[in-house]
C-alpha positions in Angstrom: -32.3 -14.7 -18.5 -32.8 -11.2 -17.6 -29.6 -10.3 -19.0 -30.6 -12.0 -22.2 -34.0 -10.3 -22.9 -32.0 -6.9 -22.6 -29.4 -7.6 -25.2 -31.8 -9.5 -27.8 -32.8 -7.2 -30.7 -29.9 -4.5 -30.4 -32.1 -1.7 -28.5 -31.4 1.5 -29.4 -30.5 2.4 -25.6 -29.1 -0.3 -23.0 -29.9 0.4 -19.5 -28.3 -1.7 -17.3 -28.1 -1.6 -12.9 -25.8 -3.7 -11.6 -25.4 -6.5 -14.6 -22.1 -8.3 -13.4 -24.1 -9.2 -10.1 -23.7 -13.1 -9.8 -21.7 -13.6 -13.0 -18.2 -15.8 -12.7 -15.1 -13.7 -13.9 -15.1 -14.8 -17.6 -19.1 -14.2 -18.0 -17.9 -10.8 -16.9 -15.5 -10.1 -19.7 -17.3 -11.7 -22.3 -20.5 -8.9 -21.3 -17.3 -6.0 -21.8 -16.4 -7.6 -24.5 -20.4 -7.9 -26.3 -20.8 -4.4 -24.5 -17.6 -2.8 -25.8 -18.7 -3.5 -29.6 -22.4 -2.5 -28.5 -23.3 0.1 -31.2 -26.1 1.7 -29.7 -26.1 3.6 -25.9 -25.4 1.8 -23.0 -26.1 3.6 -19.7 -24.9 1.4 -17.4 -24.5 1.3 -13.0 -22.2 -1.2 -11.1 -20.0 -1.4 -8.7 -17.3 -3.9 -10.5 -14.3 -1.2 -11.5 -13.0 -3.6 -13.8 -16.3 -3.9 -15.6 -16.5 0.0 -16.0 -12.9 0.2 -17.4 -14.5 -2.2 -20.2 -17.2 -0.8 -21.3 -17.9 3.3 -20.1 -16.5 5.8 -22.8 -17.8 8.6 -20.5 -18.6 9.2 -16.6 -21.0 10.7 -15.0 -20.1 11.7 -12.0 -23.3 13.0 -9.0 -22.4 14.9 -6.6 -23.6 17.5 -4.3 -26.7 17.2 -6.3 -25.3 18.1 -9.5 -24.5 15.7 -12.4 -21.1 16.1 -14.4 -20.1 14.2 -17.5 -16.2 13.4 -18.1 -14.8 12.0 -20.8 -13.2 8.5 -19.9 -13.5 5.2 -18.0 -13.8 4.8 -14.4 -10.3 5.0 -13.6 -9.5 7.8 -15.2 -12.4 9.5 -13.9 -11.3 8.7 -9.9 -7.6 9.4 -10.3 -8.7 12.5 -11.9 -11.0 12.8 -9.3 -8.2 12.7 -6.7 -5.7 15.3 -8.3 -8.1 17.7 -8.3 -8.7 16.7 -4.9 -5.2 17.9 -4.1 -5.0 20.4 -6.0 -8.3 22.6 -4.4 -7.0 21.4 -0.3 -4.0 22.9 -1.2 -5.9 26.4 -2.9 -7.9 25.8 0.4 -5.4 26.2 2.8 -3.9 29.3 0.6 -6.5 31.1 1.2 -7.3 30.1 4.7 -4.0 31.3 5.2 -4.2 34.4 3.7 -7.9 34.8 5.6 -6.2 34.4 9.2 -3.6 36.6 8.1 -5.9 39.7 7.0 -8.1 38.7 10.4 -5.5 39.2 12.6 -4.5 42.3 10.9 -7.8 43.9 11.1 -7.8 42.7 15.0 -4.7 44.4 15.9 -5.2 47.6 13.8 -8.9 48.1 13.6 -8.8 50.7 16.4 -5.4 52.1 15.3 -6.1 55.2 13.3 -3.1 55.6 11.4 -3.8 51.9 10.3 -7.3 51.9 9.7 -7.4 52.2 6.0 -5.3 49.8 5.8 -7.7 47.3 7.9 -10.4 48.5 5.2 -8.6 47.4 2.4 -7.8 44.2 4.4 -11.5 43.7 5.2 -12.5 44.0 2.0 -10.3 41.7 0.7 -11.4 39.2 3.3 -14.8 39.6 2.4 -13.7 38.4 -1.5 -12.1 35.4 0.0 -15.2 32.5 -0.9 -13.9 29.2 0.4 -17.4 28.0 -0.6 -16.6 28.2 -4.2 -14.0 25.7 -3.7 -15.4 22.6 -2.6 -14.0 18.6 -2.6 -16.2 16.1 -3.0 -18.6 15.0 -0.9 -17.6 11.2 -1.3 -15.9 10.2 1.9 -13.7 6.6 2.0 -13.2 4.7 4.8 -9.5 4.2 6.7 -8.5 0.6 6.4 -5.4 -0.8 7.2 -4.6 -4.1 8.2 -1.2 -3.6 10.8 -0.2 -7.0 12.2 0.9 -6.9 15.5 4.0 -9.3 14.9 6.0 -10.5 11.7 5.2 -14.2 10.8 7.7 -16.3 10.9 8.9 -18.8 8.2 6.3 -21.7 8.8 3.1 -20.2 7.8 0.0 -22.2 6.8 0.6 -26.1 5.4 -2.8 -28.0 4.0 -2.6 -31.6 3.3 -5.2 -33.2 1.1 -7.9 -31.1 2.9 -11.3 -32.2 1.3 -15.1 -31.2 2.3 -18.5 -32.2 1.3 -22.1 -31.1 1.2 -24.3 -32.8 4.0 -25.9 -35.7 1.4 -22.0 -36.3 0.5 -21.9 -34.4 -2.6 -17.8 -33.6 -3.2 -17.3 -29.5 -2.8 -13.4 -30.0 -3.0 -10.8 -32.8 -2.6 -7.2 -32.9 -2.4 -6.1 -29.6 -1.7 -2.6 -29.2 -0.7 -0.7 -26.4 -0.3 2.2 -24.3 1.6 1.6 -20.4 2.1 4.9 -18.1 1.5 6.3 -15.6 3.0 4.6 -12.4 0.8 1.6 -14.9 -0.6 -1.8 -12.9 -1.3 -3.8 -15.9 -2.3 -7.2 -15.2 -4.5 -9.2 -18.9 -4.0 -11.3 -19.4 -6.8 -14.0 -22.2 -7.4 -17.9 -22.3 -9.6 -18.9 -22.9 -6.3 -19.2 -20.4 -4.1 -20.1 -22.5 -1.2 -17.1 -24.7 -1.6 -14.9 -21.5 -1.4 -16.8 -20.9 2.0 -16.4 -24.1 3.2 -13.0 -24.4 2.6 -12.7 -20.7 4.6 -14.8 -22.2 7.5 -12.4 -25.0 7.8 -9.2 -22.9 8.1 -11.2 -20.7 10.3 -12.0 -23.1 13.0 -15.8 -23.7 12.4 -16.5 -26.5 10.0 -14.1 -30.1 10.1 -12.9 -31.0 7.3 -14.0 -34.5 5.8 -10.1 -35.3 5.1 -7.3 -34.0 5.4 -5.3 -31.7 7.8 -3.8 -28.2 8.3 -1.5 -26.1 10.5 -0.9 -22.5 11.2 2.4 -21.4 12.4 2.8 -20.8 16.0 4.0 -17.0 14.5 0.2 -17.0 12.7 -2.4 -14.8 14.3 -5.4 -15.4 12.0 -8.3 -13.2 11.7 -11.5 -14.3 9.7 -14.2 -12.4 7.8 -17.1 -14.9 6.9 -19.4 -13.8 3.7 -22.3 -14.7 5.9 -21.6 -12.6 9.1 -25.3 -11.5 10.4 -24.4 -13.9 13.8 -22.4 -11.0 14.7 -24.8 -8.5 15.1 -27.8 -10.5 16.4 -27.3 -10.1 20.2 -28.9 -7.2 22.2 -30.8 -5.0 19.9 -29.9 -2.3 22.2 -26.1 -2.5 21.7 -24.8 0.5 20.2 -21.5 0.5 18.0 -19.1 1.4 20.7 -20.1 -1.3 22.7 -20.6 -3.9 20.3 -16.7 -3.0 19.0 -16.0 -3.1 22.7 -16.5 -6.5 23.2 -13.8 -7.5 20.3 -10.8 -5.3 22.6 -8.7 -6.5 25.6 -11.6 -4.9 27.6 -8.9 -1.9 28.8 -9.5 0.5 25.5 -11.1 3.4 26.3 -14.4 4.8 24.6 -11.9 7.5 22.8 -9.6 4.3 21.3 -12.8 2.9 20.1 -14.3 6.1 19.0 -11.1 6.2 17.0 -11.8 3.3 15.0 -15.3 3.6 14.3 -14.1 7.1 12.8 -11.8 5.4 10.4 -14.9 3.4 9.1 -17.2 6.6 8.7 -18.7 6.3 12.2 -18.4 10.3 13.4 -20.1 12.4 16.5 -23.4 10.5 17.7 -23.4 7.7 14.8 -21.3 5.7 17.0 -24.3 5.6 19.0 -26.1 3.8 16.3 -27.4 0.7 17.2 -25.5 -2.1 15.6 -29.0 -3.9 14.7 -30.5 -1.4 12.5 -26.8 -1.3 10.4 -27.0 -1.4 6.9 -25.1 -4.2 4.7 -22.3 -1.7 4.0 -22.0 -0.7 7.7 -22.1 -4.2 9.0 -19.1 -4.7 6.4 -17.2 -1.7 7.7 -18.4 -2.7 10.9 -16.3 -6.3 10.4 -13.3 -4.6 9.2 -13.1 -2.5 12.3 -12.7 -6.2 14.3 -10.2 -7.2 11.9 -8.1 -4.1 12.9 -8.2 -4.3 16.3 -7.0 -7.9 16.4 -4.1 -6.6 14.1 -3.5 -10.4 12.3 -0.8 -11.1 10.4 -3.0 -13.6 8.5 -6.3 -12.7 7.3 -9.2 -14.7 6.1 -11.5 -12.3 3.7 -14.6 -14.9 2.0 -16.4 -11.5 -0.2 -15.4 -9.0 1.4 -16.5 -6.7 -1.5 -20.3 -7.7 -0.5 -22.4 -4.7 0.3 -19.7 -2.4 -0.4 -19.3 1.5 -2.3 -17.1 1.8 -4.8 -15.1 4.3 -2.2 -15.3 1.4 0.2 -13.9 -0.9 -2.0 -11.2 1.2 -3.3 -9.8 1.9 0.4 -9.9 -1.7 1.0 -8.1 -2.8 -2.2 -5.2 0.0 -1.2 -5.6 -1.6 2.5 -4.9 -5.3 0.8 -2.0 -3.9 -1.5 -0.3 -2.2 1.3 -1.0 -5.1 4.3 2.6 -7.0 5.1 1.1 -10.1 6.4 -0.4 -13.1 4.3 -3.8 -13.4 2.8 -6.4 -15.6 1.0 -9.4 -14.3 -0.4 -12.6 -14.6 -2.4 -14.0 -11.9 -4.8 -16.3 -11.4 -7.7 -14.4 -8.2 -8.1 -11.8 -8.5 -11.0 -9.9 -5.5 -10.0 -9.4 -6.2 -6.6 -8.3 -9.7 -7.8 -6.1 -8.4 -10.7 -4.6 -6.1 -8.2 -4.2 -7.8 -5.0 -3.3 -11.4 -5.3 0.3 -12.6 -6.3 -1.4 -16.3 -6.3 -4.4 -18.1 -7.6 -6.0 -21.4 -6.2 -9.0 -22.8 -7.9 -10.5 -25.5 -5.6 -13.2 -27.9 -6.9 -14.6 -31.6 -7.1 -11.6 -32.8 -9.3 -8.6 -31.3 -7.2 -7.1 -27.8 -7.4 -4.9 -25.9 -9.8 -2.1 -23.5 -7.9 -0.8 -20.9 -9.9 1.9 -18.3 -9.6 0.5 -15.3 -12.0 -2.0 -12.5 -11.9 -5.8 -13.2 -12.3 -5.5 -11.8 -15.8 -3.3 -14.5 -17.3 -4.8 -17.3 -15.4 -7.8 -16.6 -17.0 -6.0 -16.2 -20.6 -4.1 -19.4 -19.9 -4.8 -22.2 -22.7 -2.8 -24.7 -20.1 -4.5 -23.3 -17.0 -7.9 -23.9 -18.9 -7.7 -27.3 -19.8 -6.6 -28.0 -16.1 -9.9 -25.9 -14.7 -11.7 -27.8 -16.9 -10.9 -31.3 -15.3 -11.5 -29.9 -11.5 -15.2 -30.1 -12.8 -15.7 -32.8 -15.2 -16.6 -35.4 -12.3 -19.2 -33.2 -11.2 -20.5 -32.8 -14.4 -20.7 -36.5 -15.3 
């Protein structure tokens, strides 16, 4: 309704924070699409890359309390980002180089007299060297990497007819069968978002199923990232990070081993003394991804795991998903991390499930894929 008010009338500038928030994937790209056209300004913040690719003409980029326009969409702004990245570490370490070299020349000859104008000439050069003048970003993404600890073998994950309901017997899915492949990264899709959640709870362990059956290879070690995860960091408010990640090892790691891991996630010097209550939404998700790690799955269970997130944080994990070896089914309003990651669609609902073998942008272009979306729901509808 919101959303509405904002675009009625054409205003002559659009200001919009965080608009795709809640919206399914083809609400999404029909706001690019209205947005796109839009012939007035549109100033817009969000977190959904795909969303930005749409609509932004032009970037603006804050950083070390400065703002910078560029010319171009998201992704070209960020890959630019990164070259130049590159490019001044590698003037960086030029000229640290050539500073060490001029230091240890003024050392050794400083008190030399028939080389001391030559360690003037050196100083003085130093002292034009600015590494301040060259500085990267301040932006700062997170290390994840999913390494399983074994290869899975050929039997993987097999679902029979696996259907759940809402406590006053109201159908969330039915009928869902399914084999997971060797190389499947399976995006599950469904209006409902607590029928997505109840069909990860099943496969985790922590909800029965009201039919059906399912089995994980004896290869499978699973790990599971719930989108409501708060139980996890509700025991002693006192509990600081490298104890709470402590209690997720083999009990033999060592405070540097789990000092190492909170690093990866952004958790440096006398953070990881932060107590896990007080996290924010974003550390509690980095938090989560650390316990995934450790357990090194070769089958991993991720129900939003874009929730909470930065845009750096979601771009190191959708690198992490592309690059992981093991299997995978997840849930995610965001389009890119769909687009990019999964080799498989499943849309689960009341009327059964559609399986597809394509990327998420044809299955939502599909005219046959539509129709059969379509019926998953109709019962529910009636």
């Amino acid at each position: 309704m919101l959303l509405a008010q904002a675009l009625f009338g054409e205003p002559d500038i659009l200001l919009l924070d965080e608009p795709t928030n809640n919206l399914d994937a083809e609400t999404v790209t029909w706001l690019a699409d209205f947005l796109a056209d839009f012939k007035n300004l549109v100033i817009v913040v969000s977190h959904d890359r795909y969303f930005l690719d749409m609509v932004c003409t032009h970037t603006v980029d804050i950083d070390f309390g400065q703002i910078r326009i560029f010319t171009g969409n998201y992704t070209f702004w960020y890959e630019t980002s990164q070259i130049m990245a590159r490019q001044q570490a590698l003037r960086n370490k030029k000229i640290e180089s050539k500073r060490n070299e001029l230091q240890e020349f003024i050392q050794r000859f400083s008190a030399n007299a028939s080389k001391s104008r030559q360690a003037t000439s050196r100083k003085r050069a130093l002292e034009k060297l600015n590494l301040e003048e060259i500085r990267p970003s301040s932006r700062k993404y997170p290390y994840i990497a999913f390494n399983p600890e074994r290869e899975p073998g050929n039997q993987i994950l097999e679902v029979e007819n696996l259907s759940a309901c809402t406590e006053d017997g109201t159908p969330l899915f039915r009928d869902v069968s399914f084999q997971v492949q060797s190389g499947d990264k399976i995006a599950l899709l469904s209006r409902e978002s607590t029928a997505i959640s109840a069909f990860m709870d099943i496969l985790a362990g922590e909800r029965q199923a009201t039919t059906g059956t399912f089995s994980f290879g004896q290869t499978i070690t699973p790990a599971y990232l719930p989108v409501e995860h708060e139980a996890f960091f509700a025991g002693d408010a006192d509990t600081n990070l490298i104890d709470w990640l402590r209690q997720f090892t083999d009990g033999e790691k060592d405070e540097q081993f789990i000092r190492g891991f909170l690093g990866r996630m952004l958790f440096s010097g006398e953070e990881v003394h932060k107590k896990a209550s007080v996290l924010s939404g974003g550390e509690k998700m980095r938090c989560m991804f650390s316990k995934i790690m450790l357990a090194q799955p070769n089958f991993v269970l991720l129900d939003e795991p874009t929730n909470h997130l930065d845009l750096e944080s979601i771009t190191a994990l959708n690198n992490g998903l592309k690059e992981f070896t093991g299997n995978l089914i997840f849930s995610s309003h965001d389009h890119a991390l769909v687009e990019t990651v999964a080799t498989r669609i499943i849309e689960i609902g009341p009327g059964g499930m559609v399986d597809s073998l394509m990327d998420f942008d044809e299955y939502l272009k599909s005219d046959k894929v539509r129709a059969q979306r379509e019926a998953l729901y109709e019962e529910a509808m009636a």
